[in-house]
C-alpha positions in Angstrom: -34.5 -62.2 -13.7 -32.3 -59.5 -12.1 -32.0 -57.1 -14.9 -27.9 -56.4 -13.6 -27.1 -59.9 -14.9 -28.7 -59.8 -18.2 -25.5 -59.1 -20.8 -27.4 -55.4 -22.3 -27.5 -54.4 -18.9 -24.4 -55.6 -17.5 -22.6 -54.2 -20.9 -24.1 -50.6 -20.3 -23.5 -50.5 -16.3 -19.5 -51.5 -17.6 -19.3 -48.7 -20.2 -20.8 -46.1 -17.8 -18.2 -47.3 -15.1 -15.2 -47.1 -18.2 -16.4 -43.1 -18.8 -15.6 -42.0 -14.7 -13.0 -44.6 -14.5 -9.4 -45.4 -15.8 -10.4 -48.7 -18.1 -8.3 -48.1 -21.3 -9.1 -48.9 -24.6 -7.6 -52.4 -24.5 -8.8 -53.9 -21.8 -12.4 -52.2 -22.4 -12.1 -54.9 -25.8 -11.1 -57.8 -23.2 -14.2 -57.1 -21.0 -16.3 -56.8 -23.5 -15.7 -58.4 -26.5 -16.6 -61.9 -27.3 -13.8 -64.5 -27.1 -12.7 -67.7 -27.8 -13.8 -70.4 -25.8 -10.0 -71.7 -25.2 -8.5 -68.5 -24.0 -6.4 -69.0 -20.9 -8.3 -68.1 -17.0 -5.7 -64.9 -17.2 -4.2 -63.8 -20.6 -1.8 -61.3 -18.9 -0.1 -63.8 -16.5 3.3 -64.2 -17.4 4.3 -67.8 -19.0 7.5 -68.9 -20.0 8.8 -69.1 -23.7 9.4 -72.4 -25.5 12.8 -72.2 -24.5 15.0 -69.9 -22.7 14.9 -66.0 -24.3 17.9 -64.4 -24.5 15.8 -61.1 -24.5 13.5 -60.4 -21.7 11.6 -57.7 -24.0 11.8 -55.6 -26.7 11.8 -52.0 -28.0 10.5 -51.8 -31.4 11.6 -48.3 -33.7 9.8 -47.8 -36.6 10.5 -45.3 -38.9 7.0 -43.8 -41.0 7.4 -43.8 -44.7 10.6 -45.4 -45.9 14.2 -44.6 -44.9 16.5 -44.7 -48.1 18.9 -47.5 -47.1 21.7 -45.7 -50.0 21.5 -42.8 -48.0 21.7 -44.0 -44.4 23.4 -47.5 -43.8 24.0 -49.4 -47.2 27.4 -47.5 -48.7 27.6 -47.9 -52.8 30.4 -46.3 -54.3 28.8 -46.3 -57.7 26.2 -44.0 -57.2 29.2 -41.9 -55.8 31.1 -42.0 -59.5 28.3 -42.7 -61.7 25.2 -40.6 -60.9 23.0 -39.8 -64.2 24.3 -43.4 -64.9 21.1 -45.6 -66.9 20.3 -49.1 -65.6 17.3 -51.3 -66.9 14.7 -52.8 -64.2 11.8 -54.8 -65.0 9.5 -53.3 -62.8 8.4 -49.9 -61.4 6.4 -49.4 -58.5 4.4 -52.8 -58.7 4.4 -52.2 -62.5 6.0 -54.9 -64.7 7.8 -54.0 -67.4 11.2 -52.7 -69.3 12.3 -49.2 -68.0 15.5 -47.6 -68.3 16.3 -45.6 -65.0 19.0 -43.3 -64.2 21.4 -43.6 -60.6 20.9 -41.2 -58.2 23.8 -39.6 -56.3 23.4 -40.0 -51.8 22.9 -36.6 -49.8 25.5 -38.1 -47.5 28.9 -39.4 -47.1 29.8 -43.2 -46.3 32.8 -43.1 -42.7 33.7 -46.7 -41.0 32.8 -46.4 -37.5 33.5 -47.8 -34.2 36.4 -50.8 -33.4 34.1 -53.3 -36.4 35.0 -50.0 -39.2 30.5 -50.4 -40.2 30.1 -48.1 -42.4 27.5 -45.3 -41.8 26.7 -42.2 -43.4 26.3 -39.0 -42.2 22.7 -39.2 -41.8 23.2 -41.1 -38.5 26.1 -39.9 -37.0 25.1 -40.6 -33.1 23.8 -44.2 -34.1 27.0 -44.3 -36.3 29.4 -44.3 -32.9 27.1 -47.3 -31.4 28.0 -49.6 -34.7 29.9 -52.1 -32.1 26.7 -53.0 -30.3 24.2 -52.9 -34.0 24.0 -55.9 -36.4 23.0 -53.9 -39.5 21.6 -55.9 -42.0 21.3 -54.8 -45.4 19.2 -57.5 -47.1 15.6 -57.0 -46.0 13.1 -57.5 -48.7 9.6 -57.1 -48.4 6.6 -58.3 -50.0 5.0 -54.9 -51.2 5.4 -51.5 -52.5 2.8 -49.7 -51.1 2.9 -47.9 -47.8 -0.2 -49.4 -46.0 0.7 -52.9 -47.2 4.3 -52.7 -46.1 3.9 -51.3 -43.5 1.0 -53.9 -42.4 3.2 -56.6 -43.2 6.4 -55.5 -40.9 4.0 -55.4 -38.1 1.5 -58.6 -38.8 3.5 -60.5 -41.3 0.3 -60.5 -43.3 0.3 -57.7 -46.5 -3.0 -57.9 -47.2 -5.2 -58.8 -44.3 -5.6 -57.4 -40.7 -3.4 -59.7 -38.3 -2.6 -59.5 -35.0 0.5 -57.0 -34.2 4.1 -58.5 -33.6 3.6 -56.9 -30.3 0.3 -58.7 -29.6 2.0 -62.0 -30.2 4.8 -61.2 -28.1 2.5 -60.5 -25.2 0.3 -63.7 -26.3 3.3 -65.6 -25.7 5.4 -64.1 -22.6 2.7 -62.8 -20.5 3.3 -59.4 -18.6 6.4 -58.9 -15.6 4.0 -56.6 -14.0 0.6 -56.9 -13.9 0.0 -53.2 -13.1 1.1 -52.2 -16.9 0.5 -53.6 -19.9 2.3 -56.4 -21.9 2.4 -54.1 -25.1 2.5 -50.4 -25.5 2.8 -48.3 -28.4 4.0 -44.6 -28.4 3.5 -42.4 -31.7 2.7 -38.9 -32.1 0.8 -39.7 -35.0 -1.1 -42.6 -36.9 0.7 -44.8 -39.3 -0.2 -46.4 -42.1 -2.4 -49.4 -41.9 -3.6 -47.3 -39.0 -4.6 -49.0 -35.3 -3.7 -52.4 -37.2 -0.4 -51.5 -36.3 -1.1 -52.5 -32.5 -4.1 -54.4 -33.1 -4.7 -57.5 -31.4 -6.8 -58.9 -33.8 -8.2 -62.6 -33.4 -5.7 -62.9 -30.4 -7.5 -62.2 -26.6 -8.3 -58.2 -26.4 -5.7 -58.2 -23.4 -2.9 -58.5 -25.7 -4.0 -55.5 -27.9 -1.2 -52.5 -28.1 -2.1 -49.6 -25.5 -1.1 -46.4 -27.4 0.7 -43.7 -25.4 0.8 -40.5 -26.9 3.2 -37.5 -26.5 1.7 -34.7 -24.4 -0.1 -33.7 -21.5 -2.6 -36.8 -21.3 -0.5 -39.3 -22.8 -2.6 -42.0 -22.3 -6.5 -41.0 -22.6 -8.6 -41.4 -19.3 -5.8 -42.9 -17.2 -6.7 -40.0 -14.4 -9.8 -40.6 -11.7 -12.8 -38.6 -12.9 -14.7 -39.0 -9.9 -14.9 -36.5 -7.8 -13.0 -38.2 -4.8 -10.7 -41.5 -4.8 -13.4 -42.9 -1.8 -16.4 -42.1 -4.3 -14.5 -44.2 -7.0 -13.8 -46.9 -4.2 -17.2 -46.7 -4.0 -17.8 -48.1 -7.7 -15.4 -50.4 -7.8 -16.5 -52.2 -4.6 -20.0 -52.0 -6.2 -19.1 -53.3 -9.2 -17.0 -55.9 -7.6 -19.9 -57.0 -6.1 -21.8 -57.7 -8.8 -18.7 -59.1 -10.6 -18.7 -61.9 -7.6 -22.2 -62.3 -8.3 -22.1 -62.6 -11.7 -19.1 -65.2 -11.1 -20.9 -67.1 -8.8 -23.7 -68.1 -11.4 -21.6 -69.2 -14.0 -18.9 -71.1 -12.3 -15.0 -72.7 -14.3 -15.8 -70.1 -16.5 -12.6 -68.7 -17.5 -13.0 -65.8 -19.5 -15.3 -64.2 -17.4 -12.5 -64.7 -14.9 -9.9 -63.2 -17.5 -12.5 -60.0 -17.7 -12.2 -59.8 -14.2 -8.8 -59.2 -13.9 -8.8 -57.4 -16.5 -10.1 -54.6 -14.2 -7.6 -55.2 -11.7 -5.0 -54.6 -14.1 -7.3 -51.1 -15.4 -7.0 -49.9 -11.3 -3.4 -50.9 -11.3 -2.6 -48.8 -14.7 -4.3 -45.3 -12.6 -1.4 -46.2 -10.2 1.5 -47.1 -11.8 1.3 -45.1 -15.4 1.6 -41.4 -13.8 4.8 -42.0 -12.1 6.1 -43.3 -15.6 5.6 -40.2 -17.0 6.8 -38.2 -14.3 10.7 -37.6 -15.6 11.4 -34.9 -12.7 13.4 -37.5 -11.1 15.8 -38.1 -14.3 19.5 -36.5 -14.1 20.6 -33.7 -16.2 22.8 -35.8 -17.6 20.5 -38.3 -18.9 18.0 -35.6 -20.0 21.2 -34.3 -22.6 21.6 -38.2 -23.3 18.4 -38.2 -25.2 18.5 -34.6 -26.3 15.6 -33.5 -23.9 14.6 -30.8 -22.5 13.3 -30.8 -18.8 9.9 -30.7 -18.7 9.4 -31.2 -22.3 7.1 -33.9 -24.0 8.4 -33.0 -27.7 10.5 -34.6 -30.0 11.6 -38.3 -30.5 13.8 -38.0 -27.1 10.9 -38.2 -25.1 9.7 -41.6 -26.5 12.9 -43.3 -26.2 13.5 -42.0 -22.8 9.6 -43.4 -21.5 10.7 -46.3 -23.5 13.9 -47.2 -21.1 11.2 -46.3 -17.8 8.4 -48.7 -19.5 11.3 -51.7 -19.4 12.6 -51.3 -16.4 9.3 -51.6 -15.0 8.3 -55.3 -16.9 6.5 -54.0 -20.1 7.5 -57.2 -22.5 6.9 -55.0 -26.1 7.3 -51.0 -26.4 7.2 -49.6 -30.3 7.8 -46.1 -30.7 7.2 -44.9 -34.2 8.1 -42.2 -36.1 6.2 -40.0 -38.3 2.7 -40.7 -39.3 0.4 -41.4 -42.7 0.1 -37.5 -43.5 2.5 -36.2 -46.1 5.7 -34.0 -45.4 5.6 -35.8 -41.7 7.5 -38.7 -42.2 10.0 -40.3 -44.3 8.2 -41.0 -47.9 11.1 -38.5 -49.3 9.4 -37.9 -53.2 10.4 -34.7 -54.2 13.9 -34.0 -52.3 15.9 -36.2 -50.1 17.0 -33.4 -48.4 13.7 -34.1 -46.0 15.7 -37.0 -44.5 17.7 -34.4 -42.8 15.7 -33.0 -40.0 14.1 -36.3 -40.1 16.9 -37.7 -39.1 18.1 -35.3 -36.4 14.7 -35.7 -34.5 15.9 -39.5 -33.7 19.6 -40.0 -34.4 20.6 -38.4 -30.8 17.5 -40.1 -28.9 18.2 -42.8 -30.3 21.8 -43.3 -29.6 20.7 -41.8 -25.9 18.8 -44.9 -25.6 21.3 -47.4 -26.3 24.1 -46.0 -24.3 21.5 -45.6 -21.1 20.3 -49.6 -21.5 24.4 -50.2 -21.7 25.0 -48.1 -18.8 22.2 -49.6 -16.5 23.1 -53.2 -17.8 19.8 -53.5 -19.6 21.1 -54.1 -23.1 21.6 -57.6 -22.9 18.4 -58.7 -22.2 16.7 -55.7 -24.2 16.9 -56.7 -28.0 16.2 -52.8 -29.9 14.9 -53.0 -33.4 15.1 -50.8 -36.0 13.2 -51.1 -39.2 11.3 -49.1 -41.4 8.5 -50.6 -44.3 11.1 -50.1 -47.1 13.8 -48.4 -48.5 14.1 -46.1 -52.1 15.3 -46.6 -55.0 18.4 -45.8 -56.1 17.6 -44.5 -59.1 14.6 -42.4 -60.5 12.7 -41.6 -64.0 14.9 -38.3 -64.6 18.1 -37.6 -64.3 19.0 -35.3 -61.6 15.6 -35.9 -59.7 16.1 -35.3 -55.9 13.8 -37.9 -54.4 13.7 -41.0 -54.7 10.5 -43.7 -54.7 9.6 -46.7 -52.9 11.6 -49.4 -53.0 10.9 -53.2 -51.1 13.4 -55.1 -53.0 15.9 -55.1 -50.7 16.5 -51.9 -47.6 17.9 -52.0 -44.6 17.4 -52.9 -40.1 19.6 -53.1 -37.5 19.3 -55.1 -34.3 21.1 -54.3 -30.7 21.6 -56.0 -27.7 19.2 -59.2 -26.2 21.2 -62.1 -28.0 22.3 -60.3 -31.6 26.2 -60.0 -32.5 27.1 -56.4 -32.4 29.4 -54.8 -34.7 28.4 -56.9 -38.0 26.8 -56.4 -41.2 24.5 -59.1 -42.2 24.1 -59.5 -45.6 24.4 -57.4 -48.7 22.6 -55.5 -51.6 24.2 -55.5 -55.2 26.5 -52.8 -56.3 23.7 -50.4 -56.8 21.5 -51.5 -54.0 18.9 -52.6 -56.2 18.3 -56.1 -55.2 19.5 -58.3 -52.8 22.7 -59.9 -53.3 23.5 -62.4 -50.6 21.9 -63.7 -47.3 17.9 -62.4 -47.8 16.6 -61.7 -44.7 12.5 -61.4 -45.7 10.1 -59.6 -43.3 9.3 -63.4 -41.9 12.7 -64.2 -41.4 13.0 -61.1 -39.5 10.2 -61.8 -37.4 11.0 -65.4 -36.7 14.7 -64.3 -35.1 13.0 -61.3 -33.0 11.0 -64.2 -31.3 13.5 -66.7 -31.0 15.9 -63.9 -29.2 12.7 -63.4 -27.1 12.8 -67.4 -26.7 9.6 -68.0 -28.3 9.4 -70.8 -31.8 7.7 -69.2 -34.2 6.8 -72.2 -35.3 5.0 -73.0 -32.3 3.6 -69.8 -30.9 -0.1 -70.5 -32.5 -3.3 -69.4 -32.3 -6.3 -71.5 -33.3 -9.4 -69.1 -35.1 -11.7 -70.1 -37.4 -10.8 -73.7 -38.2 -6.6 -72.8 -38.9 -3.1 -72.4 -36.5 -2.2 -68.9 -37.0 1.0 -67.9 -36.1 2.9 -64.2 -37.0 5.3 -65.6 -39.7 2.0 -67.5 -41.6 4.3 -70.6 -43.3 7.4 -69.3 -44.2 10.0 -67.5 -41.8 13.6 -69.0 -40.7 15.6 -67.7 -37.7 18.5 -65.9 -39.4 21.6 -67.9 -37.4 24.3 -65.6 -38.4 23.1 -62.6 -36.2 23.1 -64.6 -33.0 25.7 -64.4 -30.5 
């Protein structure tokens, strides 16, 4: 036998190519992991939904570590007059029980904004003058208390399991626009919690696996041509596409070899496409002080939203930029003093903002839907009074949607008078998911994946599209 087409052999010859080429991690998992026999002949090509999509993609911001909802979108004007005030709960951070807590005064002032009169506070006040284009919904409620399990939840709908990512799902589903980039792409400057899970593909084909972009000089790892010369690398890939064919040729209707194939096509499109994304020398002035950037600068939340807007224009179906990572006094998990939402907030209140108005001024924000969530909110109260933190809370927080099918200017839902628990029109993590795929024109219902004897699906058996939000 020809050693090249015995798997060891062809696996090594493949990773040695990967460490002088461009293959990413992603797509290094699609050529070499093992796969289900059903997968489609080309996991990337694009399909349409089960009905038409009001949203064409998505931007997904996630906020690290729990952004109060009393001190940022949810207004309650009795922790205004009655701070120091003692309510009873029956449970404390996953702990049942009796416990007596005391309200806790908000850093920040409640204003009506914008032609609707939304109420934001002063935490926000660039998102607060794009209220007419948000549906703020201030009934979320989550599953879990803890950071990992939250935040794996929000992005898999499972809480306790590894799942594949919203983002993978939405590329399962949709395909890619443009086969040169892939269908999902994640930008952080640091890890989250639950970790890669965040953008894992999971059971789903490796294809559809997030492709993490990172702020900086190399934002994404090895996409530059290591070989000496682009004719010495034409060299490999002709080589190798050789014995691809050849390979091919011996195993014939086989479809994920096929799939691994183009994988690599897609690899040598990325080394093309992905440095003129990153190249904002071509950006205005004006847009540059949309976003709050600096020209030439890679820092801050501005440049994510802004490579964000080039990463849709160009076809990418899911981009989720996150905010803050799992390491303490990096991200919102505001303990000891609220006052940490502050700079917090001014990293990505103007880039964000930026971002909407640029997708409105380009005509992009009506088939973009922009979500922002965060795992959970904080309590209202705390165990002392006069404590300046505040503590997790999943009982009931706050998200907002824009653009790609949602009603702007309306508040879905409410909390109760102390934004302790959800008082009218719950919108759980699987509702929530479950209306972002519907706006993308996908049933999540429908959109299934068969693995080890069951239908998976991202919203597992619960989940209903929440009406009231659609235009």
């Amino acid at each position: 036998m020809n050693p090249l087409s015995r798997p060891l052999g062809r696996r090594s010859l493949l990773r040695s190519m990967v460490a002088g080429t461009a293959i990413l991690p992603a797509l290094v998992s699609e050529l070499l992991a093992e796969s289900d026999a059903t997968a489609s002949a080309d996991p990337l090509a694009p399909r349409r939904g089960h009905f038409p999509g009001r949203a064409k993609r998505a931007i997904f911001l996630f906020m690290s570590g729990g952004v109060s909802h009393v001190d940022s979108w949810d207004p309650k004007p009795r922790l205004f007059t009655a701070p120091g005030q003692s309510v009873s709960v029956n449970e404390w951070q996953g702990r049942k029980g009796d416990y007596n807590m005391f309200l806790t005064r908000p850093l920040w002032e409640f204003q009506p904004h914008g032609k609707c009169g939304t109420e934001v506070s002063a935490l926000f006040p660039n998102i607060a003058r794009c209220v007419d284009d948000i549906c703020l919904i201030r009934s979320m409620r989550s599953d879990h208390t803890n950071h990992y399990e939250s935040t794996l939840g929000m992005h898999t709908g499972s809480f306790s399991f590894a799942r594949p990512s919203i983002g993978s799902w939405v590329s399962y589903g949709l395909g890619s626009e443009n086969r040169n980039l892939p269908s999902f792409v994640v930008i952080a400057r640091e890890t989250p919690y639950a970790g890669h899970q965040v953008w894992a593909s999971d059971f789903l084909p490796g294809a559809h696996q997030g492709t993490l972009v990172a702020p900086g000089a190399e934002p994404i790892a090895n996409i530059r041509r290591r070989a000496p010369t682009a004719r010495l690398q034409e060299l490999e890939l002709e080589a190798m596409q050789r014995m691809n064919r050849r390979h091919l040729l011996s195993r014939p209707n086989d479809p994920l070899l096929d799939a691994r194939l183009r994988a690599f096509e897609t690899a040598f499109g990325m080394q093309m496409a992905v440095p003129e994304i990153f190249d904002l020398s071509g950006e205005s002035a004006a847009t540059l002080a949309l976003y709050g950037l600096e020209r030439g600068s890679t820092r801050g939340f501005g440049w994510q939203c802004l490579v964000a807007r080039r990463l849709a224009e160009r076809g990418v179906r899911f981009i989720e930029l996150i905010d803050g990572g799992s390491g303490t006094g990096g991200n919102w998990d505001s303990h000891g003093d609220m006052a940490a939402h502050g700079p917090l907030a001014r990293n990505v209140d103007q880039p964000i903002a930026g971002l909407l108005q640029d997708l409105k001024q380009r005509g992009m924000l009506d088939d973009t839907l922009v979500v922002w969530t965060t795992e959970f909110g904080r309590t209202p109260f705390k165990e002392a009074a006069g404590a300046k933190g505040r503590e997790h809370h999943h009982w009931v927080f706050s998200s907002w949607m824009a653009g790609g099918g949602v009603k702007g200017g309306i508040v879905h839902g409410a909390s109760d008078d102390c934004g302790i628990r959800v008082e009218r029109d719950e919108v759980h993590v699987h509702d929530f998911h479950a209306t972002i795929l519907h706006l993308l024109g996908l049933d999540h219902e429908r959109l299934t994946y068969r693995h080890n004897g069951r239908d998976y699906r991202l919203t597992d058996v619960a989940g209903n599209v929440v009406k009231g939000i659609l235009a």
